[in-house]
N, C-alpha and C positions, 0 to 999 in steps of 0.2 A: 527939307521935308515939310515945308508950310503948303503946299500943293494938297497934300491928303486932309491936312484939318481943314483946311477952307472948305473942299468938297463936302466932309464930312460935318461940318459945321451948318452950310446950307442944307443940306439933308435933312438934317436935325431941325432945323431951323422951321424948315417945311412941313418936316413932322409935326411942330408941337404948333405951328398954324392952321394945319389940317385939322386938329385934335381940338382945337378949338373951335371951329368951324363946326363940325359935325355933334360938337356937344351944344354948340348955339342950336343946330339944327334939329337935334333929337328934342331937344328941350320944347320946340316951338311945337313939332310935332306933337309932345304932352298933351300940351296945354293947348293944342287943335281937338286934339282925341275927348279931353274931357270938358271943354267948354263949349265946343262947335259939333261933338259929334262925327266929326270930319278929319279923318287921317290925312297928310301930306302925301300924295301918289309919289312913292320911288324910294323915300324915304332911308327904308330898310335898305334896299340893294344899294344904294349910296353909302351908305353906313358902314356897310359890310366891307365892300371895297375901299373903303377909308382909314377901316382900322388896318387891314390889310399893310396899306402906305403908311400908315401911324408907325405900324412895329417894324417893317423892313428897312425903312429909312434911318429908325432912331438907333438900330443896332448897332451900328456904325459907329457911330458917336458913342454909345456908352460903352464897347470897346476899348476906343481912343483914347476917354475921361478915364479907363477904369473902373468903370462906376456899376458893372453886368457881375448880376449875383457870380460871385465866387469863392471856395473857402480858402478862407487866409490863415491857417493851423500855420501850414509850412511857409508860405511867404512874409508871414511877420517872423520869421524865426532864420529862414538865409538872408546872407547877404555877399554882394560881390558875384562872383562867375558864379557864385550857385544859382542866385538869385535872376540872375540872365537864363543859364540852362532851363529853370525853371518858368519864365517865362514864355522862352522858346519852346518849350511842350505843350504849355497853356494855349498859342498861338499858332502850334502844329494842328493842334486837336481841334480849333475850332476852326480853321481853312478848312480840314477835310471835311469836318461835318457841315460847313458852309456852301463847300467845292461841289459834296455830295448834292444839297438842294437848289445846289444852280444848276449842274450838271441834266437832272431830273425837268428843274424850271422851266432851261434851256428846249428841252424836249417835247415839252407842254407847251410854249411858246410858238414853238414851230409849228403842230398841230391845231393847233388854234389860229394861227394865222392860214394853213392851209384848207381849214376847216370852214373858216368864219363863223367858230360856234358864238353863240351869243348866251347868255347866265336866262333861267325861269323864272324870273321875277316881273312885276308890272308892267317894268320897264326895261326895257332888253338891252342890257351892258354887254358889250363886246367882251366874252372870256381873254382878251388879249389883255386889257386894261389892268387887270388885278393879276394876271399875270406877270405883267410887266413890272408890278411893283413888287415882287416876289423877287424876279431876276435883280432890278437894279439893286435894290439893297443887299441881294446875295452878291453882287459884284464889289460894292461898298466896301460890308467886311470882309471879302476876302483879300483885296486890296490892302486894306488897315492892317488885316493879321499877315500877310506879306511885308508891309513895309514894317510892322512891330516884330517880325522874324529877324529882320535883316540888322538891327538894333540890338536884338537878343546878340547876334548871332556878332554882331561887331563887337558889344561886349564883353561876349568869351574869349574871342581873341586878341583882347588889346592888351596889352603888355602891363596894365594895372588890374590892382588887385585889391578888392575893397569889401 
């Protein structure tokens, strides 16, 4: 299972380089705005499609780490096949609602590429581009909550009990 963290690790990885990037870039932009008078052309629409790839990529990963708000009442309280069951729900529930916005993505994706709508800002980004990082990172967790099913689901059935 080292295949998914690595993917999922570079994802992340790209995430929090992105996120740097664009926080260098918004910053310069400021300080263009209030010293030069002079905004950065595209700026914004960069930005936007940035955070975009910020949040779908990082999901992933905080998934995998564990680390995506969740209430832990019941999970610091089972343990053993409960605590698998329980997780296996945890990681039913966010496939389908993950499944659900790829599903949808996928469909927007396809439209967009037969469309070659382009976004109304400055500078005309391809609606495909921030799509696409809608789809890949909905591929990401669903992926993770598939192979963190299949761990739930191994151990329910393993012949320990803990």
């Amino acid at each position: 299972m080292r295949h998914p963290s690595m993917i999922l690790g570079w994802a992340a990885w790209m995430s929090a380089s992105l996120l740097v990037f664009l926080s260098v870039l918004l910053t310069i932009d400021v300080l263009s705005r209030k010293l030069l008078d002079r905004p950065i052309v595209g700026v914004f629409e960069v930005s936007c499609v940035g955070l975009l790839f910020v949040t779908f990529l990082g999901l992933g990963w905080a998934q995998h780490k564990k680390r995506q708000l969740r209430i832990d009442v019941l999970a610091n309280i089972v343990t053993g096949k409960c605590a698998h069951l329980l997780e296996l729900i945890n990681n039913s529930l966010v496939l389908i609602f993950f499944g659900l916005i790829l599903w949808q993505g996928m469909l927007e994706w396809a439209s967009a590429w037969q469309k070659s709508a382009t976004g109304r800002g400055l500078i005309q980004i391809p609606d495909i581009i921030p799509i696409s990082g809608l789809v890949l990172g909905s591929i990401l967790i669903c992926l993770r909550c598939l192979v963190g099913s299949l761990r739930s689901v191994s151990g329910i059935l393993s012949r320990r009990t803990g």
